[in-house]
C-alpha positions as CSV (number, residue, x, y, z in Angstrom):
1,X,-151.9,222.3,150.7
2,X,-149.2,221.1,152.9
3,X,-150.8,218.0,153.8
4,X,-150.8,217.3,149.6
5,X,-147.3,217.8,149.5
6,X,-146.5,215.3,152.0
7,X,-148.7,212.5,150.5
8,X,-147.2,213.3,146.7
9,X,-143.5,212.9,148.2
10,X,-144.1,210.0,150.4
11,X,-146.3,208.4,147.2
12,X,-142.5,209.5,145.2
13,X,-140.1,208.2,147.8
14,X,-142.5,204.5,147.5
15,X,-142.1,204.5,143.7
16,X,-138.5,205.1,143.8
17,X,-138.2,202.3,146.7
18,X,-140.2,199.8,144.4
19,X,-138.4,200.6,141.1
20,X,-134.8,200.3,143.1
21,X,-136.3,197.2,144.6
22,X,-137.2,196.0,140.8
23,X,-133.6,197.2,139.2
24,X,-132.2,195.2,142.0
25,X,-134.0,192.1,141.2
26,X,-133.4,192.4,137.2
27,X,-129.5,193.0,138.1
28,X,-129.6,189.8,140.1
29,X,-131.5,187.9,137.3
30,X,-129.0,188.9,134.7
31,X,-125.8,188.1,137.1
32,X,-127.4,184.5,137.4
33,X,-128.1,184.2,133.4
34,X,-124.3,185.8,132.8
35,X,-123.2,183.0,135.2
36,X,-125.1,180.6,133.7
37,X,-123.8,181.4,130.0
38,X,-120.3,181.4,131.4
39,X,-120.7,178.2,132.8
40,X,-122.2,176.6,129.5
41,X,-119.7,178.7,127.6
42,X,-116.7,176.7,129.6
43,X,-119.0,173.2,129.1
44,X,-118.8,173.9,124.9
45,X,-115.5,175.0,124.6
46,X,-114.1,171.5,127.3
47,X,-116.1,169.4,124.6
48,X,-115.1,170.9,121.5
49,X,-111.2,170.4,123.1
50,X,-112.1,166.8,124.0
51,X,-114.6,166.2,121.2
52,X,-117.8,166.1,120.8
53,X,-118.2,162.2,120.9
54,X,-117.1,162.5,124.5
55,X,-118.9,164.9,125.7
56,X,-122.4,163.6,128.0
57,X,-125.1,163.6,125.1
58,X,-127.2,165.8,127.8
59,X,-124.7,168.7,127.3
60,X,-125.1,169.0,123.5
61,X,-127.0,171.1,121.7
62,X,-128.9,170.0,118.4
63,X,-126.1,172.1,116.4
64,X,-123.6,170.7,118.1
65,X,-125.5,167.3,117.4
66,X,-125.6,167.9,113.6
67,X,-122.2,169.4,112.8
68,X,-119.9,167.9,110.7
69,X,-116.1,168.5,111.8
């Protein structure tokens, strides 16, 4: 019976290990898309300041392709 408890804690501290592990990586993912956001956020809002007829055509979005000021 002793032996069993071992294994079932041992099998609980790896789960908790893995899913910390996973948490980790999904905090880190959405740090990089935040960043990424913010960084496309500052792109829009430079070309709507400067216009969108300046702005690289590669930094446009099809809505900001089609609206009308």
């Amino acid at each position: 019976m002793d032996n069993t408890c071992h294994l079932v804690e041992a099998h609980r501290r790896m789960r908790i290990e893995e899913l910390a592990r996973k948490c980790d990586e999904m905090l880190r993912q959405l740090d990089e898309k935040k960043e990424t956001s913010h960084r496309s956020k500052g792109k829009i809002k430079e070309n709507d300041r400067r216009g969108w007829w300046d702005a690289p055509i590669e930094e446009l979005d099809i809505n900001a392709l089609i609206r009308v000021p």
